[in-house]
KEMAR-335738 format. One line per field, with one value per residue (C-alpha): residue number from 1; residue in one letter; x, y, z. Coordinates in steps of 0.5 Angstrom, whole numbers, always signed. Layout:
BEGIN
n: [NUM, ...] .
res: [A, ...] .
u: [X, ...] .
v: [Y, ...] .
w: [Z, ...] .
end
This chain:
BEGIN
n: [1, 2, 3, 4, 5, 6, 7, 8, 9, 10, 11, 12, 13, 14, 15, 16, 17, 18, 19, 20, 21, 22, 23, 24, 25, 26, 27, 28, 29, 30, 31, 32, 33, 34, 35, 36, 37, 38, 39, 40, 41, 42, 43, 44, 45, 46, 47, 48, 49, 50, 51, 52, 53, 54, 55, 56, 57, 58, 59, 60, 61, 62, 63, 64, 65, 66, 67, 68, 69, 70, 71, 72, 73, 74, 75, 76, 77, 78, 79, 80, 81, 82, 83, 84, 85, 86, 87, 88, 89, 90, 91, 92, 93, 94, 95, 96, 97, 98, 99, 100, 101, 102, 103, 104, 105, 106, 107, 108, 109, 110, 111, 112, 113, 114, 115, 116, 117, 118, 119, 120, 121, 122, 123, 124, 125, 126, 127, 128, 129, 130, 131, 132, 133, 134, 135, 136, 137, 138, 139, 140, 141, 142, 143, 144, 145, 146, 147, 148, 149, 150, 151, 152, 153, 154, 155, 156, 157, 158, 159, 160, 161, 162, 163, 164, 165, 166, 167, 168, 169, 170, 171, 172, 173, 174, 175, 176, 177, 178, 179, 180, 181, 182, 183, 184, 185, 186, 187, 188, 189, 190, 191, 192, 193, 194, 195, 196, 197, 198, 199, 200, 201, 202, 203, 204, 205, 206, 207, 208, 209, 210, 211, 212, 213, 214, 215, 216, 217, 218, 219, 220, 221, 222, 223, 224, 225, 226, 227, 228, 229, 230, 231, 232, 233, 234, 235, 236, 237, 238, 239, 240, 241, 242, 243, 244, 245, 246, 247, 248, 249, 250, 251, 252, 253, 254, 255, 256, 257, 258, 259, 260, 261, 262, 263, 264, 265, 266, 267, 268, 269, 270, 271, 272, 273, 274, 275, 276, 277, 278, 279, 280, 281, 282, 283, 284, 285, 286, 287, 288, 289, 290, 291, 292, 293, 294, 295, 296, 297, 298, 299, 300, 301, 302, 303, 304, 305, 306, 307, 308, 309, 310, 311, 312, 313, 314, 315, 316, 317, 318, 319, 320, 321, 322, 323, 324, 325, 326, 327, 328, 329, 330, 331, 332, 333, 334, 335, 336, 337, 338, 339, 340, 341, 342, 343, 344, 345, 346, 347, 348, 349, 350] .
res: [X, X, X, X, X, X, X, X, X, X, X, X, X, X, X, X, X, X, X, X, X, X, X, X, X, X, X, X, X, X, X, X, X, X, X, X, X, X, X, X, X, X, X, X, X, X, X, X, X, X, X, X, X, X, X, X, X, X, X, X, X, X, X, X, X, X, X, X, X, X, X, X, X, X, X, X, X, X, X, X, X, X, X, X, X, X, X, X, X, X, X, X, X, X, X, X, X, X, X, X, X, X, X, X, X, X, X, X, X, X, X, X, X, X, X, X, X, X, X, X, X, X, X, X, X, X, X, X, X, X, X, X, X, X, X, X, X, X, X, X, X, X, X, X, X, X, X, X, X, X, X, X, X, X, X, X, X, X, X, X, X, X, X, X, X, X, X, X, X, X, X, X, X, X, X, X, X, X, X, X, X, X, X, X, X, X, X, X, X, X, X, X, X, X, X, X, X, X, X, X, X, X, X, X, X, X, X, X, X, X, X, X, X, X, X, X, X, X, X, X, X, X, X, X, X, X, X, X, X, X, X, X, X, X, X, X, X, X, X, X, X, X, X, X, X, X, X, X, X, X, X, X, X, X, X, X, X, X, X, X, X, X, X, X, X, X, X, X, X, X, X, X, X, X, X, X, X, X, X, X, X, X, X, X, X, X, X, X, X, X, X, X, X, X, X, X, X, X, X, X, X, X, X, X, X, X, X, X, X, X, X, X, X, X, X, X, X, X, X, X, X, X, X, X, X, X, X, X, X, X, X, X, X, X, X, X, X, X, X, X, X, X, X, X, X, X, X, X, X, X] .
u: [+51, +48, +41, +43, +46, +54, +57, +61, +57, +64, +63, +58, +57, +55, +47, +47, +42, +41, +41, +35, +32, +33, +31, +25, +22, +24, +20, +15, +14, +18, +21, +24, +29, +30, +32, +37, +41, +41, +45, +50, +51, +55, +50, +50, +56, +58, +62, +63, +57, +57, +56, +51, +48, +48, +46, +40, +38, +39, +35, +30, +29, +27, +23, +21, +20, +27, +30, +26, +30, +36, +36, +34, +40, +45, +42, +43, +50, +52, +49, +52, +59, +58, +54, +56, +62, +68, +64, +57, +59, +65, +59, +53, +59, +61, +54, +52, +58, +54, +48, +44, +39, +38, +32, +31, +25, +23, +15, +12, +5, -1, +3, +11, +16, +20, +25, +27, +34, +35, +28, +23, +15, +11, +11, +13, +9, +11, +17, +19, +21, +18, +19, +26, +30, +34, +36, +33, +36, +29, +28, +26, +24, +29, +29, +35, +32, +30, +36, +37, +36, +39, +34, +32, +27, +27, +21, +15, +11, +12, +11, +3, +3, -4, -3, +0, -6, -2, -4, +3, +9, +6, +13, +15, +10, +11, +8, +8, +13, +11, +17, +14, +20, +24, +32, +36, +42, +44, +47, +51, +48, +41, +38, +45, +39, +36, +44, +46, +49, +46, +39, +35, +42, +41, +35, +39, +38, +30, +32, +37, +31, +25, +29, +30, +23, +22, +28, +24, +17, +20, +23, +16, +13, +17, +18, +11, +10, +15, +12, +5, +10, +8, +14, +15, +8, +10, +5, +8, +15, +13, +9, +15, +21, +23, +21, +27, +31, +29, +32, +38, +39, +38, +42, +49, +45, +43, +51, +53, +48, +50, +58, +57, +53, +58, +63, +68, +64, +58, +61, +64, +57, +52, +45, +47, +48, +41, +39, +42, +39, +32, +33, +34, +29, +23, +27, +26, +18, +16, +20, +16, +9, +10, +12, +7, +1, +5, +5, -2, -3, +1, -1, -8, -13, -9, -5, -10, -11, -8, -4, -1, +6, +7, +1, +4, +10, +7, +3, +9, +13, +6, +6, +14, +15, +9, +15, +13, +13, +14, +12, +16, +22, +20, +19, +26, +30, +26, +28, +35, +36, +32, +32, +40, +45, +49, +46, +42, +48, +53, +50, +51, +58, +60] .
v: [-11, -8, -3, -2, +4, +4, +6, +5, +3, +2, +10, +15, +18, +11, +11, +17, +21, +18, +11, +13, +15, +8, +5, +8, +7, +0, -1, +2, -2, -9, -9, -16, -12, -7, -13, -16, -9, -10, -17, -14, -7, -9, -7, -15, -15, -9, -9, -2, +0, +8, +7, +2, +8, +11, +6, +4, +12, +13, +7, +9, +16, +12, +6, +4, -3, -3, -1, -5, -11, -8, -6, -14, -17, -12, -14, -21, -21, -17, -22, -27, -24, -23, -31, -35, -41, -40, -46, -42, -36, -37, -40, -34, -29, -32, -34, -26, -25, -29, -24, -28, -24, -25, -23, -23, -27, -25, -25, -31, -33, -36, -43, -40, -43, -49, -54, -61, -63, -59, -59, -53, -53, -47, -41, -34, -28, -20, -24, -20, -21, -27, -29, -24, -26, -33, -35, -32, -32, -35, -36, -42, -45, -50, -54, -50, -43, -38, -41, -38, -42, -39, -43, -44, -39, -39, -46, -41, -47, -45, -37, -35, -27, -26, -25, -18, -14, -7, +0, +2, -3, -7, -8, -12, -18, -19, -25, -31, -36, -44, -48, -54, -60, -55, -56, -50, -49, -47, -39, -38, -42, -41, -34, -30, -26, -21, -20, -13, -9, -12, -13, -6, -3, -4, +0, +6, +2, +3, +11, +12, +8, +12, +18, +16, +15, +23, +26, +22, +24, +32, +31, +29, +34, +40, +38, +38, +45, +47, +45, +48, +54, +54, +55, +62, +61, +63, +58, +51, +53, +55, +48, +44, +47, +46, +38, +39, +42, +37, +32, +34, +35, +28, +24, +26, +23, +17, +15, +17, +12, +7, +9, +6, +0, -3, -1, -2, +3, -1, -8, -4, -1, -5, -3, +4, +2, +0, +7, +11, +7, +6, +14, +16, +10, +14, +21, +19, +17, +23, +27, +22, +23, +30, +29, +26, +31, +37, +34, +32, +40, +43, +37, +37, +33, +30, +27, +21, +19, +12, +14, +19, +17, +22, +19, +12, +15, +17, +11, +7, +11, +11, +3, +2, +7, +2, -3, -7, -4, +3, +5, +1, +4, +10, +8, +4, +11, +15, +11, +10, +18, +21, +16, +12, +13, +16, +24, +26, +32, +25, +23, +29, +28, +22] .
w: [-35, -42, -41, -34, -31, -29, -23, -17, -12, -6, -4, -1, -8, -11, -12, -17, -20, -26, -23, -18, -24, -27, -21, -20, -27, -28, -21, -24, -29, -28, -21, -22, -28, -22, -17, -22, -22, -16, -18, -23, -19, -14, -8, -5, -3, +0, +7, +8, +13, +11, +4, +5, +9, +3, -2, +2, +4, -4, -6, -2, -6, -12, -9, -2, -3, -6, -1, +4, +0, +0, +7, +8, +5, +9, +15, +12, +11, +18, +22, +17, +17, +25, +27, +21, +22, +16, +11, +12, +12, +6, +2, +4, +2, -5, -6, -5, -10, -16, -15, -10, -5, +2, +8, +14, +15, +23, +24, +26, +22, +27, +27, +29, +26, +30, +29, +30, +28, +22, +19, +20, +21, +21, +17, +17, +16, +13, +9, +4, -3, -5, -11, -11, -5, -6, +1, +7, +15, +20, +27, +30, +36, +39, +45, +46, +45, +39, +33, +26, +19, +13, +8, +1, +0, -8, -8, -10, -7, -1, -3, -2, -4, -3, +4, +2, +2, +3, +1, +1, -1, -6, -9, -3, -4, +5, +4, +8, +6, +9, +12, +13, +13, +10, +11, +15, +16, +23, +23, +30, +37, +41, +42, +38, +34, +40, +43, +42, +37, +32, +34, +35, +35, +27, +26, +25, +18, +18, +19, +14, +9, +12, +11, +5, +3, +6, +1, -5, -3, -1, -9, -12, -8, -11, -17, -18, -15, -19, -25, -23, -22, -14, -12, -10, -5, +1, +4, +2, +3, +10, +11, +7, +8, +16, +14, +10, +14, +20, +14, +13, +20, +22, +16, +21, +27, +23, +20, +28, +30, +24, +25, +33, +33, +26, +30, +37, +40, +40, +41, +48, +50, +46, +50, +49, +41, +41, +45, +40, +33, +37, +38, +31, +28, +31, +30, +23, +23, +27, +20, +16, +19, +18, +11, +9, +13, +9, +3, +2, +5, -1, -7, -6, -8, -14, -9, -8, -15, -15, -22, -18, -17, -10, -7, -9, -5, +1, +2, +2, +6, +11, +11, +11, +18, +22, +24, +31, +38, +36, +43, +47, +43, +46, +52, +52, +49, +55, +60, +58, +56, +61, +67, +67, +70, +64, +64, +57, +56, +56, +50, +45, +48, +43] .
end
């Protein structure tokens, strides 16, 4: 792995300081060499779902489209690990240990994509990594209901993406991706993609990638005050300092979230999973928003210089917290804290 960084990736502490730095210039400069550290590093195969928390939420410091990609092969190999029959799931792993990158490909484009037999039509929407990712889980319509593919997703004929025109994530090229007469390989049976823990119960991901995003932004943030010797002003720290407090804090309520939904407690009680990773999947975009609003109080102006590297940071942390269906996770959460059968104190009790 001559030119990259080595380090051991199978614990917490994996994702280190020197690689941030090495991951956030390598995206900034060419993001396919930071994707194929990902190949070498060890980051495509691990299992243990708490040093995956970190690597994602440490990734996510140094480059938020990174991080998006990470956390999609993560997601990737779970529901292959949980869906997949021995021959599928033995070849998706061993070829995840020769380096190549998994997705999740969810959103459908103005033509859903369907599936006669084993052949594909439609396309997908906010697909990302084209052109980085190699393999790609899809959903499809059946006769039989909603069904996942695992699919060829390297065939750049079929990448368009110039569909992605985002301030913010630019990185992760979410384009669409056209499945017209492609071959997928059937991943589980009919409608397994939504059943809990595995579907919203995951999104204590998209929390530890947000809070991710927060750390990195709040680090930028006050090396630059440093650097302008503003770090004793009382102002900034008032504004900046509760956020990284509320950060911090919200990292436990994160690893809880993921430590139940990846484990037996979530395969016993998987709505209440759900509940809980939904809970911490907003706690961590109310952090980001505020985040962000604080930054640009105490940065300024020069914030929105397109050169400047916070601005950049802020504006992907901004793009990647706009997940779908915000609002009905809020109401769902609220529902089942405040109006179940299980009382809200229950809930901080485990």
């Amino acid at each position: 792995m001559s030119g990259y960084p080595k380090m051991d990736v199978r614990n917490e502490q994996g994702v280190d300081r020197a690689t941030q730095a090495f991951l956030a210039d390598a995206a900034q400069k060419d993001f396919s060499k930071a994707v194929d550290y990902f190949r070498h590093s060890g980051l495509l195969v691990l299992d243990d779902w708490k040093a995956s928390a970190h690597a994602m939420r440490q990734v996510a410091a140094a480059n938020l489209s990174l991080a998006r990609l990470l956390e999609g092969h993560v997601n990737a190999r779970q529901l292959i690990k949980v869906h997949a029959g021995t021959s599928l799931r033995e070849r998706c792993l061993a070829e995840m240990d020769e380096g190549l990158l998994f997705g999740v490909w969810g959103a459908d484009s103005d033509t859903p994509v369907s599936a006669s037999g084993d052949t594909l039509s439609g396309a997908k929407r906010f697909a990302s990594g084209l052109g980085q990712v190699d393999r790609a889980i899809v959903s499809a319509k059946t006769e039989d209901g909603q069904q996942l593919y695992v699919i060829d997703a390297s065939d750049h004929r079929r990448q368009d993406g110039r569909a992605w025109n985002m301030s913010g994530m630019r990185e992760s090229c979410s384009g669409s991706f056209d499945c017209e007469g492609l071959h997928g390989i059937r991943l589980g049976k009919p409608d397994i993609y939504c059943v809990e823990p595995h579907f919203l119960g995951g999104t204590w991901r998209i929390a530890a990638v947000t809070l991710g995003g927060v750390v990195g932004l709040l680090e930028r943030a006050s090396a630059e005050l440093r650097r302008r010797k503003q770090d004793e002003a009382e102002a900034h720290l008032l504004r900046l300092s509760p956020i990284a407090g509320q950060a911090v804090s919200a990292w436990a309520a994160i690893l809880r979230a993921g430590e139940v939904a990846t484990g037996d407690e979530g395969a016993a009680q998987p709505e209440a999973a759900a509940v809980r990773s939904l809970a911490v999947r907003l706690l961590s975009e109310d952090i980001g928003q505020a985040t962000i609003s604080a930054v640009e109080r105490s940065i300024g102006l020069s914030m929105f210089d397109e050169e400047s590297q916070i601005g950049c940071m802020a504006r992907d942390l901004a793009c990647y917290m706009r997940q779908a269906a915000r609002d009905a996770f809020s109401i769902k959460v609220g529902r089942a804290l405040l109006m179940g059968e299980r009382p809200l104190g229950d809930w901080l009790n485990g």
